[in-house]
PQR file of N, CA, C, O and H, with PARSE charges and radii, in Angstrom:
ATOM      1  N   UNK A   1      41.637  15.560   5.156 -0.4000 1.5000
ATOM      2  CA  UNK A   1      40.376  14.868   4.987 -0.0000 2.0000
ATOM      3  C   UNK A   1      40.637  13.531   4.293  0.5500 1.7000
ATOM      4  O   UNK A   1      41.193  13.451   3.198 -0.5500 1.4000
ATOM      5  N   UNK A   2      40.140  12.341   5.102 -0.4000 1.5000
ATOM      6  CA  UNK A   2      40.489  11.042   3.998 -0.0000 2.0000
ATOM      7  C   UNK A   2      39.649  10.540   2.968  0.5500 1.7000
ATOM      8  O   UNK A   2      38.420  10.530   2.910 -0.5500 1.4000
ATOM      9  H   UNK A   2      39.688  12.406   5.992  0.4000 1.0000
ATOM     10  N   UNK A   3      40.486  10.129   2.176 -0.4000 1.5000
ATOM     11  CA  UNK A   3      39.672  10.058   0.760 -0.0000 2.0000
ATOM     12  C   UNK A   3      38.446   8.409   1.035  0.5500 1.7000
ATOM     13  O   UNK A   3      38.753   7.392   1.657 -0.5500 1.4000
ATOM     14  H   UNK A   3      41.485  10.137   2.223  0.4000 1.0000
ATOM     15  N   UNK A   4      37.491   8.617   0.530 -0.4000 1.5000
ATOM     16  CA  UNK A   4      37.002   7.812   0.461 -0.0000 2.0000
ATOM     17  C   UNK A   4      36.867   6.628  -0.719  0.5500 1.7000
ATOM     18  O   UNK A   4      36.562   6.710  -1.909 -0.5500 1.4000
ATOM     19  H   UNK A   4      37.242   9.443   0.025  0.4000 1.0000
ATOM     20  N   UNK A   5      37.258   5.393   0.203 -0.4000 1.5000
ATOM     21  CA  UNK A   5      37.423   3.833  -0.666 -0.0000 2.0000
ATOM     22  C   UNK A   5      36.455   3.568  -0.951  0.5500 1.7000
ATOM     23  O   UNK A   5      35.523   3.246  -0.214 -0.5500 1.4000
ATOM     24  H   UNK A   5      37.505   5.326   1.170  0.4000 1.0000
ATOM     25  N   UNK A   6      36.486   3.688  -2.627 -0.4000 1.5000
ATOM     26  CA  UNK A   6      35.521   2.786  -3.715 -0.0000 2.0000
ATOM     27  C   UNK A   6      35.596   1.811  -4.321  0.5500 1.7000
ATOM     28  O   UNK A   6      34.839   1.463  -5.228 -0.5500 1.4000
ATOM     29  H   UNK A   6      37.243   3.949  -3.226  0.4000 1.0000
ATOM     30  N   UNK A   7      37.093   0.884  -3.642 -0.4000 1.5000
ATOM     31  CA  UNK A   7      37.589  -0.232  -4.310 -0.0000 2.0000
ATOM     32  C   UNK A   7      36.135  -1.582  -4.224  0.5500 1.7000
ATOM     33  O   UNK A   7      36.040  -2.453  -5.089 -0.5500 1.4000
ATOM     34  H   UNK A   7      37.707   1.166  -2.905  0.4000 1.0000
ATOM     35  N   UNK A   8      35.253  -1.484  -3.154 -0.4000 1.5000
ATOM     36  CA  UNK A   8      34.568  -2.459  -2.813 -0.0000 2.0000
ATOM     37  C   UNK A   8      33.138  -1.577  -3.670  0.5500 1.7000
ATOM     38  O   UNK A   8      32.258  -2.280  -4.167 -0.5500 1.4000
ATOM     39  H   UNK A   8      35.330  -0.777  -2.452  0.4000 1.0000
ATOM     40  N   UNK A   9      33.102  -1.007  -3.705 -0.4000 1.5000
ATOM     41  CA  UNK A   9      32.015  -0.681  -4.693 -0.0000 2.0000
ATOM     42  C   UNK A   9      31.289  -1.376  -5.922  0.5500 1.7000
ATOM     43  O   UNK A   9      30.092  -1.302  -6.200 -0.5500 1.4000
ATOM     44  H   UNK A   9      33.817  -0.436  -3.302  0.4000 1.0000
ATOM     45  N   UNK A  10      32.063  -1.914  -6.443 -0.4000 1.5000
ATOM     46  CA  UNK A  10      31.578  -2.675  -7.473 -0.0000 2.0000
ATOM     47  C   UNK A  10      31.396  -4.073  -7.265  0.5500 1.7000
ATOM     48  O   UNK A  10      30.677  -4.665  -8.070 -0.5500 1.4000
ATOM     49  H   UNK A  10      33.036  -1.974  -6.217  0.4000 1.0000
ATOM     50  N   UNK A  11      32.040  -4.853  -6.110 -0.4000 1.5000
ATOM     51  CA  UNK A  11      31.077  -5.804  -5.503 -0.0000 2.0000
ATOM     52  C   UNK A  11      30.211  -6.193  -4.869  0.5500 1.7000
ATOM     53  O   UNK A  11      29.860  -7.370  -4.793 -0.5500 1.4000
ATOM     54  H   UNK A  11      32.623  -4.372  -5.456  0.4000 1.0000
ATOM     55  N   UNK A  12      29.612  -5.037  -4.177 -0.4000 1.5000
ATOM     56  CA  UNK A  12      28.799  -4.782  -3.689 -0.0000 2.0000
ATOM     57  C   UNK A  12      27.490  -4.531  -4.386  0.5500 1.7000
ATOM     58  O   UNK A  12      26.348  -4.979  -4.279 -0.5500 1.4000
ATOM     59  H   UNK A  12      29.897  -4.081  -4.239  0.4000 1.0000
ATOM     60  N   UNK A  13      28.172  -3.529  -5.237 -0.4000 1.5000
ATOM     61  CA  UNK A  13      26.706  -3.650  -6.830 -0.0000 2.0000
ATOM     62  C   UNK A  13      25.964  -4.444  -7.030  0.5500 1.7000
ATOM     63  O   UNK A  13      24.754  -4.572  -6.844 -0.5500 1.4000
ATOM     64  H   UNK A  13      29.100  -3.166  -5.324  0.4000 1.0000
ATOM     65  N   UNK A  14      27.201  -5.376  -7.687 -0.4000 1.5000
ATOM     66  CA  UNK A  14      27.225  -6.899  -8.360 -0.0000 2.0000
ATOM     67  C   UNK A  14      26.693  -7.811  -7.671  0.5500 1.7000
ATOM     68  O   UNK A  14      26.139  -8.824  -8.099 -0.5500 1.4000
ATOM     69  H   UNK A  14      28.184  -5.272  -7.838  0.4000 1.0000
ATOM     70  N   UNK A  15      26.877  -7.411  -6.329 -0.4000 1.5000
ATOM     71  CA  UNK A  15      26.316  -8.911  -5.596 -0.0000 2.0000
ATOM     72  C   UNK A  15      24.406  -8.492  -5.097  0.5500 1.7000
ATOM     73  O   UNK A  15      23.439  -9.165  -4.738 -0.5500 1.4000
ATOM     74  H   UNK A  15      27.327  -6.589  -5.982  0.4000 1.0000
ATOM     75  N   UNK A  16      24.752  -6.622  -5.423 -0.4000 1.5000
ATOM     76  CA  UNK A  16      22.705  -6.488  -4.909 -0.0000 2.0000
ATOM     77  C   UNK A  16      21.814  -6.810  -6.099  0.5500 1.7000
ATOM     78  O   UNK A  16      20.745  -7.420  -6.116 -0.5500 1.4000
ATOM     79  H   UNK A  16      25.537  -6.076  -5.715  0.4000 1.0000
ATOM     80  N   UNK A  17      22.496  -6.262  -7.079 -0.4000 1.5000
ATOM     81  CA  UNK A  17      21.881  -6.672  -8.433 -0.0000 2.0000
ATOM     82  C   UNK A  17      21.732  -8.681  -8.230  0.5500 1.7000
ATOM     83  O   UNK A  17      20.679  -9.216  -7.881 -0.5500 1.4000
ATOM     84  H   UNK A  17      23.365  -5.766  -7.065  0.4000 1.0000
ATOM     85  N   UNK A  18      22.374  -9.067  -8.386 -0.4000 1.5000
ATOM     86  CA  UNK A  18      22.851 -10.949  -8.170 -0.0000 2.0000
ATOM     87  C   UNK A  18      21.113 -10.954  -7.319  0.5500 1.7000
ATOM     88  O   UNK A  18      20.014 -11.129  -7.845 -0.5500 1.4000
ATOM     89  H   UNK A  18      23.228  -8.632  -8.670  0.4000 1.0000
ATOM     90  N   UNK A  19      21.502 -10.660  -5.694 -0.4000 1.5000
ATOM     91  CA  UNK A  19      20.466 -11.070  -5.292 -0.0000 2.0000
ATOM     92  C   UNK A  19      19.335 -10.697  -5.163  0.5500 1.7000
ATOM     93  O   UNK A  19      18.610 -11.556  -4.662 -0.5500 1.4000
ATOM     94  H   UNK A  19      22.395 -10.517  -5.266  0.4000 1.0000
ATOM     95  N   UNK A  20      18.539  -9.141  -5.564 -0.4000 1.5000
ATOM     96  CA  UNK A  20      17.797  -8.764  -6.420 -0.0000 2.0000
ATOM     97  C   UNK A  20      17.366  -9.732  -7.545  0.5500 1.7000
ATOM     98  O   UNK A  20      16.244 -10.180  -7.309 -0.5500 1.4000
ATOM     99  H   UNK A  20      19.128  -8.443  -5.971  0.4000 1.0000
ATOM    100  N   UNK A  21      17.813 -10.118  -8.503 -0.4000 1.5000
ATOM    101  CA  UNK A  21      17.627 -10.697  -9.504 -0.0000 2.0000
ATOM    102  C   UNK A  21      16.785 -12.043  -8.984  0.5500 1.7000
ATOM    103  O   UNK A  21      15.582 -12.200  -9.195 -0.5500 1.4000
ATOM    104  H   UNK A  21      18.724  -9.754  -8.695  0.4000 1.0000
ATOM    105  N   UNK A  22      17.640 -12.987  -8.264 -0.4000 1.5000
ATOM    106  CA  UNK A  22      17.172 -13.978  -7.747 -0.0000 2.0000
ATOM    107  C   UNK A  22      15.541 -14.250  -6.720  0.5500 1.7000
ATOM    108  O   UNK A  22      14.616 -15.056  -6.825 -0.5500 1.4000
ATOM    109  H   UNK A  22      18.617 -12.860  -8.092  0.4000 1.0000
ATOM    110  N   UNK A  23      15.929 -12.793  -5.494 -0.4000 1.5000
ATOM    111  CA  UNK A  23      14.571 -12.641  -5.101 -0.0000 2.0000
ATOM    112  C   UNK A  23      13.156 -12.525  -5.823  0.5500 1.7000
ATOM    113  O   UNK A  23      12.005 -12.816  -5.498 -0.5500 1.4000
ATOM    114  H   UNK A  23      16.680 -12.138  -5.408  0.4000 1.0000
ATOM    115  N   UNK A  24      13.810 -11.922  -7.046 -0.4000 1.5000
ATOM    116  CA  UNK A  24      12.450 -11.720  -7.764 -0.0000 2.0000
ATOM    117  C   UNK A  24      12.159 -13.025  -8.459  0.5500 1.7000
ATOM    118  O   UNK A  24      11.064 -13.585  -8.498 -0.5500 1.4000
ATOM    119  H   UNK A  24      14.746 -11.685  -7.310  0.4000 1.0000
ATOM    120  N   UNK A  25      13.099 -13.367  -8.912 -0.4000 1.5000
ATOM    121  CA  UNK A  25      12.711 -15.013  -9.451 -0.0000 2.0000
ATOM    122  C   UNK A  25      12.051 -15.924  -9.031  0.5500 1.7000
ATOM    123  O   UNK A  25      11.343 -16.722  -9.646 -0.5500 1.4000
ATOM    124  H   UNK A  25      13.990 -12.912  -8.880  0.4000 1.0000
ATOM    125  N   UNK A  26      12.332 -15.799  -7.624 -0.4000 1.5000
ATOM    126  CA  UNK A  26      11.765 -16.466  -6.406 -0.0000 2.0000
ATOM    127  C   UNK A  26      10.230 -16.329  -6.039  0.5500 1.7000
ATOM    128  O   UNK A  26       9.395 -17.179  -5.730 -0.5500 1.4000
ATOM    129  H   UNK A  26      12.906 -15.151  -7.124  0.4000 1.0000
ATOM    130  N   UNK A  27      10.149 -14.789  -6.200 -0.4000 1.5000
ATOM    131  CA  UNK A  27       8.624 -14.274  -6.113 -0.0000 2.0000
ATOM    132  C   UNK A  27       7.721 -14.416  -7.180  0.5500 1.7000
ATOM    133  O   UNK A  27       6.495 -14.509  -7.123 -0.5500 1.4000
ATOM    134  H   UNK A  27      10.827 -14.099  -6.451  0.4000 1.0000
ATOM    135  N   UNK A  28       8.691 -14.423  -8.462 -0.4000 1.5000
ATOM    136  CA  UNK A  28       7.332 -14.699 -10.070 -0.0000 2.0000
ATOM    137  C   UNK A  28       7.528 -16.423  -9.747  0.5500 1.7000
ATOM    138  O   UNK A  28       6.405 -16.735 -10.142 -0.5500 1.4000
ATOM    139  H   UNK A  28       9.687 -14.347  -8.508  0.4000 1.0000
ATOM    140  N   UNK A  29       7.973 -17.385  -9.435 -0.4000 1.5000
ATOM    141  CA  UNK A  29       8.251 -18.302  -9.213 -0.0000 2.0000
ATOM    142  C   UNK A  29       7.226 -19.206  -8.371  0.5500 1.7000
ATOM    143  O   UNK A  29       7.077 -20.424  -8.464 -0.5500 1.4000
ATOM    144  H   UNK A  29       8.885 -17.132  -9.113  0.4000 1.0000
ATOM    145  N   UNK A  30       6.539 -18.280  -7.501 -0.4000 1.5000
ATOM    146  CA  UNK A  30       5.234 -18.941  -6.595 -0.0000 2.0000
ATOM    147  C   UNK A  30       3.844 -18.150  -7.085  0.5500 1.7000
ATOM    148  O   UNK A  30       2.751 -18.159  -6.518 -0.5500 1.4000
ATOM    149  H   UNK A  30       6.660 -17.291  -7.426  0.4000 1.0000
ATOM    150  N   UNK A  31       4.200 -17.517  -8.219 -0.4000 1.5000
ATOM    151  CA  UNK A  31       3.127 -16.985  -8.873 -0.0000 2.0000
ATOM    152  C   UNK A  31       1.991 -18.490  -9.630  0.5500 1.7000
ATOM    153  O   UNK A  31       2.749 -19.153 -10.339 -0.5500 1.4000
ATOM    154  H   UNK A  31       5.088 -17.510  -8.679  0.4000 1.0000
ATOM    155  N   UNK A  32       0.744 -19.028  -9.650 -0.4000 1.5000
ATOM    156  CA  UNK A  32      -0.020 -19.676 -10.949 -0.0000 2.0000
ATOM    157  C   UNK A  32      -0.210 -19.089 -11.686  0.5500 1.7000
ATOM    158  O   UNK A  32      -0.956 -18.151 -11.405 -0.5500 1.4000
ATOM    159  H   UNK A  32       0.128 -18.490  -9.074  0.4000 1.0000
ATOM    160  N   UNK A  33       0.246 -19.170 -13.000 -0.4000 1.5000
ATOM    161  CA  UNK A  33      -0.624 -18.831 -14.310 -0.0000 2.0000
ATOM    162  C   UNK A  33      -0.923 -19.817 -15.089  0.5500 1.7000
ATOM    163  O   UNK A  33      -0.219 -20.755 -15.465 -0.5500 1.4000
ATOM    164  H   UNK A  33       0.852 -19.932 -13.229  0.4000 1.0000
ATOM    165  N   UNK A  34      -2.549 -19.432 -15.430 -0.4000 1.5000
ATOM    166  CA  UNK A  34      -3.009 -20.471 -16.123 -0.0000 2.0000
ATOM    167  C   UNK A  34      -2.400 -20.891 -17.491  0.5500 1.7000
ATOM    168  O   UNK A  34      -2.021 -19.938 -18.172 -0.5500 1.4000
ATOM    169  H   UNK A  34      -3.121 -18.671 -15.125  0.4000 1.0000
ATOM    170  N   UNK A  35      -2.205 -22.314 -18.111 -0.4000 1.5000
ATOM    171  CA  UNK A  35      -1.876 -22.434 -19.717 -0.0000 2.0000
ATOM    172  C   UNK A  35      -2.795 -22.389 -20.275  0.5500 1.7000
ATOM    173  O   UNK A  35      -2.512 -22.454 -21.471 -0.5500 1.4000
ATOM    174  H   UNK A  35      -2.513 -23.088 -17.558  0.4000 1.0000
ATOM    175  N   UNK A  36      -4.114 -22.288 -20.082 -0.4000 1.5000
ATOM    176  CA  UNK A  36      -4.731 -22.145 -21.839 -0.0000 2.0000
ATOM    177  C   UNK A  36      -5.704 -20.794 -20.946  0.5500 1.7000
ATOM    178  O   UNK A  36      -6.182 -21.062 -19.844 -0.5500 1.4000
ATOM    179  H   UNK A  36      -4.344 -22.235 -19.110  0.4000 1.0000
ATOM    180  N   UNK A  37      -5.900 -19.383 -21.573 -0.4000 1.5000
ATOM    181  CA  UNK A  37      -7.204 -18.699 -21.035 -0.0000 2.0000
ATOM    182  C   UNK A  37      -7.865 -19.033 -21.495  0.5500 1.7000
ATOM    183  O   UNK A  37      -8.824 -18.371 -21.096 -0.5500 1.4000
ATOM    184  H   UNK A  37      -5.511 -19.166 -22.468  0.4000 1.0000
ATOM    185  N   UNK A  38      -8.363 -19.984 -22.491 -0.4000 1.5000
ATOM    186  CA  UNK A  38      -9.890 -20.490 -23.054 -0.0000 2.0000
ATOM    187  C   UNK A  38     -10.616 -20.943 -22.012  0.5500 1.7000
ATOM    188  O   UNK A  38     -11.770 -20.575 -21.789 -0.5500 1.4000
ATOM    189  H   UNK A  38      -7.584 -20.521 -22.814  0.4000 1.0000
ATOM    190  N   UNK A  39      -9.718 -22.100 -21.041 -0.4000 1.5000
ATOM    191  CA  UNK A  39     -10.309 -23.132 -20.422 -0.0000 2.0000
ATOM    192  C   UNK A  39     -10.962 -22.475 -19.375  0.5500 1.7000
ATOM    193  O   UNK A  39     -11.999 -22.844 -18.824 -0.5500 1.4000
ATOM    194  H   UNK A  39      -8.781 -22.399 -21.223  0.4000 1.0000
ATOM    195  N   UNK A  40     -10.408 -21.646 -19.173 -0.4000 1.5000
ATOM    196  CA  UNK A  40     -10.456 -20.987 -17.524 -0.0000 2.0000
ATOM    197  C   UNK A  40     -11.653 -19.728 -17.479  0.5500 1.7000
ATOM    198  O   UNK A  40     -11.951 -19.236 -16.390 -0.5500 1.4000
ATOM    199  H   UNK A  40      -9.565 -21.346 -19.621  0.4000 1.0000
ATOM    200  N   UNK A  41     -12.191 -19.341 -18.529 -0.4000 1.5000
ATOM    201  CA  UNK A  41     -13.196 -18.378 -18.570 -0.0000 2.0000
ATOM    202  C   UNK A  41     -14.127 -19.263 -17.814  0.5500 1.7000
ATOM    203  O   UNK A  41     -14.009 -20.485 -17.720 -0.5500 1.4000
ATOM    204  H   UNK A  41     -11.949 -19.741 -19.413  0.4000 1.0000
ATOM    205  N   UNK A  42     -15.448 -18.230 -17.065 -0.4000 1.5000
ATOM    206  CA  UNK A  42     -16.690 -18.640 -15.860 -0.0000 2.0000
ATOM    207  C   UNK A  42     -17.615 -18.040 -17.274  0.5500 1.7000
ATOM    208  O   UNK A  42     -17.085 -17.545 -18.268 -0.5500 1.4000
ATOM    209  H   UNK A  42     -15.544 -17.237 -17.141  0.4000 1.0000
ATOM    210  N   UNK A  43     -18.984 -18.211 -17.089 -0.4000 1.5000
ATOM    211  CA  UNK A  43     -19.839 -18.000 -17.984 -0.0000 2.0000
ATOM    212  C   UNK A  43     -20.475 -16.708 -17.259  0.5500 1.7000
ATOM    213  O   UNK A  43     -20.552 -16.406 -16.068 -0.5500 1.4000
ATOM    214  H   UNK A  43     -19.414 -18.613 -16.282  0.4000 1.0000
ATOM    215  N   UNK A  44     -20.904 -16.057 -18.445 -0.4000 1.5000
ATOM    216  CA  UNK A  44     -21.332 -14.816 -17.717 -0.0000 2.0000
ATOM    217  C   UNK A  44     -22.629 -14.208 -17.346  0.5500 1.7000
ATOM    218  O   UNK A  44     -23.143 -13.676 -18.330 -0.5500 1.4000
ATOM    219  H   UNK A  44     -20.841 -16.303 -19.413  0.4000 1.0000
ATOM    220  N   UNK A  45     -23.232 -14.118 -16.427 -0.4000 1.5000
ATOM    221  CA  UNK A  45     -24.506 -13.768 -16.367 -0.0000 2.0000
ATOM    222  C   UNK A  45     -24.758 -12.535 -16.818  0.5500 1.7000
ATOM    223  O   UNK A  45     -24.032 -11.564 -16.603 -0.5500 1.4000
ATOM    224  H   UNK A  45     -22.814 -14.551 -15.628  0.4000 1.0000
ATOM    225  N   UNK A  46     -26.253 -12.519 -17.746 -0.4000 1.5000
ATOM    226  CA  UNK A  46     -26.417 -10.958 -18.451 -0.0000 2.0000
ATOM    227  C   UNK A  46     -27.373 -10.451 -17.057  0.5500 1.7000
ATOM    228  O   UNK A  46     -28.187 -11.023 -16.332 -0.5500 1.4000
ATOM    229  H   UNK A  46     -26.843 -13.307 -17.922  0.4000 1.0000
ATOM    230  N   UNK A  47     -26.935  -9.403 -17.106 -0.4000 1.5000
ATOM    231  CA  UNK A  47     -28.402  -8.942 -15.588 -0.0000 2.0000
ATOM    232  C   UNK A  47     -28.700  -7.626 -16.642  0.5500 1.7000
ATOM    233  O   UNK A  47     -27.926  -6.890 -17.255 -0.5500 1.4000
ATOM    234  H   UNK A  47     -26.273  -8.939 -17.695  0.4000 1.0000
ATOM    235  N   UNK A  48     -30.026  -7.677 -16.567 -0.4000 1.5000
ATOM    236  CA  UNK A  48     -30.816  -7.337 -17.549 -0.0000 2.0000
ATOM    237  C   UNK A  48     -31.335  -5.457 -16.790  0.5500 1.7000
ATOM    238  O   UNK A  48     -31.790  -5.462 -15.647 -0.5500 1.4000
ATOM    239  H   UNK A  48     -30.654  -8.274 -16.069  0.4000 1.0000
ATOM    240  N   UNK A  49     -31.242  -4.505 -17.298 -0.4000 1.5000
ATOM    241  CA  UNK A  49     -31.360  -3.295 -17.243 -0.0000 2.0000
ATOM    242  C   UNK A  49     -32.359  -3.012 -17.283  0.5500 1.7000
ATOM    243  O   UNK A  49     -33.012  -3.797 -17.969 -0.5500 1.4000
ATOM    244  H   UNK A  49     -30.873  -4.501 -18.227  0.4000 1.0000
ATOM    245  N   UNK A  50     -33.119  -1.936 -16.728 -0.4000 1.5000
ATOM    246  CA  UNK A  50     -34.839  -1.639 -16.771 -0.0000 2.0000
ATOM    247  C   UNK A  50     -35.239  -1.336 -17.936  0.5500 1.7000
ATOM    248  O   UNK A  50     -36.402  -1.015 -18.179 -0.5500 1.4000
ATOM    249  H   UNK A  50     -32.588  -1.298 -16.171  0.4000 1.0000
ATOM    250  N   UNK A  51     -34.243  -1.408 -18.856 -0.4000 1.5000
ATOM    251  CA  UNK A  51     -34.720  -0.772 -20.582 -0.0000 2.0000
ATOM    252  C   UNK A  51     -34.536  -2.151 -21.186  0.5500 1.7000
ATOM    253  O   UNK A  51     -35.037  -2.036 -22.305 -0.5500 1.4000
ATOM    254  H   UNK A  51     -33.298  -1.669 -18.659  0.4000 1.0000
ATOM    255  N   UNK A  52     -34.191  -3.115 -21.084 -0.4000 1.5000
ATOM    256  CA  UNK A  52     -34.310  -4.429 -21.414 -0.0000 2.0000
ATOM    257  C   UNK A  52     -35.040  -5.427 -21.010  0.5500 1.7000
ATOM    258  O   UNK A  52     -34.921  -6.611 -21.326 -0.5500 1.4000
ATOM    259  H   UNK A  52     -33.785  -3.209 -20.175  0.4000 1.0000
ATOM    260  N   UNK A  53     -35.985  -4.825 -20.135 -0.4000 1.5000
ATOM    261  CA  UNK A  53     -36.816  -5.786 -19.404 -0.0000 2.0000
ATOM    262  C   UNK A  53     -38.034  -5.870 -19.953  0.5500 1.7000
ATOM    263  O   UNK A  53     -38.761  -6.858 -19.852 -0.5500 1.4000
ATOM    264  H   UNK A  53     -36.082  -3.863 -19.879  0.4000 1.0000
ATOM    265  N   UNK A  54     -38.473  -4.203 -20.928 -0.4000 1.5000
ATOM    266  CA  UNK A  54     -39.841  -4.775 -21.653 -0.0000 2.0000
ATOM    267  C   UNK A  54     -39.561  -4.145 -23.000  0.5500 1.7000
ATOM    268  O   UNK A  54     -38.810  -3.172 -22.927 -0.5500 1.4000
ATOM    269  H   UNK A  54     -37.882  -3.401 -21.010  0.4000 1.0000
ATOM    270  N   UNK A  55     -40.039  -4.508 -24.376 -0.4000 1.5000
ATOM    271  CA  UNK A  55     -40.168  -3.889 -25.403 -0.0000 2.0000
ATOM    272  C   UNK A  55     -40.265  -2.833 -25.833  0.5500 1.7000
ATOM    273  O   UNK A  55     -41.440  -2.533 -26.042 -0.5500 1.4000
ATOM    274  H   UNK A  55     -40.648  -5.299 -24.435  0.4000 1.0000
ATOM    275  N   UNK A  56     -39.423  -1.938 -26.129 -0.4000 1.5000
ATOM    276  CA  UNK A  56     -39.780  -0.334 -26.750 -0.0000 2.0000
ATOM    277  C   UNK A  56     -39.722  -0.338 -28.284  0.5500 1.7000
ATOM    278  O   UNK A  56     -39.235  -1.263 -28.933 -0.5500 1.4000
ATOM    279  H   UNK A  56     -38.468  -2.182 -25.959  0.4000 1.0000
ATOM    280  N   UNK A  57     -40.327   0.912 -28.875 -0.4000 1.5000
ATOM    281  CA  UNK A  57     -39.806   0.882 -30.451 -0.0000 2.0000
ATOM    282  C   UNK A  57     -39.400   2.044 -30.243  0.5500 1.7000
ATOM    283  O   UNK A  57     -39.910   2.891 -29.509 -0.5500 1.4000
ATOM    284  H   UNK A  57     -40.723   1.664 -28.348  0.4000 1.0000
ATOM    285  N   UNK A  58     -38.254   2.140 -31.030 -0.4000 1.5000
ATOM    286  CA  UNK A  58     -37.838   3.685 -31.682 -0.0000 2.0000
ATOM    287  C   UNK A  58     -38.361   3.969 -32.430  0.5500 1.7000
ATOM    288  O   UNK A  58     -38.538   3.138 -33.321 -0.5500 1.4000
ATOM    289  H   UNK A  58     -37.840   1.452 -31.626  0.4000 1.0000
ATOM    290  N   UNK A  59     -38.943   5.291 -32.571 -0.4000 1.5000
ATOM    291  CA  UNK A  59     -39.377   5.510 -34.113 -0.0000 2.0000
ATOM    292  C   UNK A  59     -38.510   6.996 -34.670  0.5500 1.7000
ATOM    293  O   UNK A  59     -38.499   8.053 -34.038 -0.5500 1.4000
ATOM    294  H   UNK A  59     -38.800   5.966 -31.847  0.4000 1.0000
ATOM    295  N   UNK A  60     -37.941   6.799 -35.757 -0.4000 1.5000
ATOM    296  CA  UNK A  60     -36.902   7.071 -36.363 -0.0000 2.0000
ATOM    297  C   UNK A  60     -37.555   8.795 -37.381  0.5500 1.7000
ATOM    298  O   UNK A  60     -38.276   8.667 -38.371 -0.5500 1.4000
ATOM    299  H   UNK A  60     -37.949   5.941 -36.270  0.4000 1.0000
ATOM    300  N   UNK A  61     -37.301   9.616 -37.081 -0.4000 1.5000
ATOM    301  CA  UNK A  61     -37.809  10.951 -37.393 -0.0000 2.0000
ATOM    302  C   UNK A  61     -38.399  10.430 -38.871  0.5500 1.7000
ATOM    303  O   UNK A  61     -39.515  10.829 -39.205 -0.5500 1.4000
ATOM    304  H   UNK A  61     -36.715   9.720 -36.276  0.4000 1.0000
ATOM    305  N   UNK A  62     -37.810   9.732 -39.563 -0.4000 1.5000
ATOM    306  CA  UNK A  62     -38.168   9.999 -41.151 -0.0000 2.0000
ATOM    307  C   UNK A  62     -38.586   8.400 -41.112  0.5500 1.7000
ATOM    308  O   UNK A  62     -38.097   7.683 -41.985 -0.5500 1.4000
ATOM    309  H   UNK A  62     -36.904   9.408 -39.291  0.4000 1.0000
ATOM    310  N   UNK A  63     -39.143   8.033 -40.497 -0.4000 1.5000
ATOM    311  CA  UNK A  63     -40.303   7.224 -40.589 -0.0000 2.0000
ATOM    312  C   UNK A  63     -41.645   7.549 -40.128  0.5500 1.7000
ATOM    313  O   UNK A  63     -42.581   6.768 -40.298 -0.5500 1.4000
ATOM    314  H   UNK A  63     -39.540   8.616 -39.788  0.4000 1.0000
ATOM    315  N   UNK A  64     -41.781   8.770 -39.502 -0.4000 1.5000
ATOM    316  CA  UNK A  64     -43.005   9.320 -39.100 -0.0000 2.0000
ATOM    317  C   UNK A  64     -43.931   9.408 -40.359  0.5500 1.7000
ATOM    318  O   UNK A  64     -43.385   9.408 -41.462 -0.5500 1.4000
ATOM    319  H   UNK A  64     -41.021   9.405 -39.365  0.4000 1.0000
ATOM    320  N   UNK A  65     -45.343   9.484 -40.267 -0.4000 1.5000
ATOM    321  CA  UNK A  65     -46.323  10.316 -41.438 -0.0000 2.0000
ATOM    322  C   UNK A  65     -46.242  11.232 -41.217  0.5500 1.7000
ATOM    323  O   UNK A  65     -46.068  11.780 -40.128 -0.5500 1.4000
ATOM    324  H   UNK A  65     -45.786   9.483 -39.370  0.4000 1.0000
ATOM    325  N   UNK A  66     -46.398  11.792 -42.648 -0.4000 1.5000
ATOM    326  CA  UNK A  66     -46.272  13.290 -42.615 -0.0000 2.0000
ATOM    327  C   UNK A  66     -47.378  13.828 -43.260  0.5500 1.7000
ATOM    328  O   UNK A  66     -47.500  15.049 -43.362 -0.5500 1.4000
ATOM    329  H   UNK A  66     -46.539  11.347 -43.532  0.4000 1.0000
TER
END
């Protein structure tokens, strides 16, 4: 049975890792990210809930008359 050659093994590694490394560089590379997140916030609209649309009171057990 012939033995199997692992002499090329470790350049082969070396060179997927290598261009691995690079592809990804390549890909965060055409990524935008913004420099300041202050600037870049949109303003936010409140949309208002059917319990916010008219006045209620709570009334709080130990504020009742007794």
């Amino acid at each position: 049975m012939p033995q199997l050659d692992t002499t090329t093994w470790s350049i082969t590694i070396m060179s997927m890792i290598l261009t691995l490394f690079v592809l990804f560089q390549l890909k965060i590379s055409k990524h935008y990210y913004p420099h300041d997140a202050e600037t870049s916030t949109k303003a936010h609209h409140k949309t208002l809930t059917p319990w916010e649309k008219k006045w209620t009171k709570i009334y709080s057990p130990l504020s009742l008359p007794q």
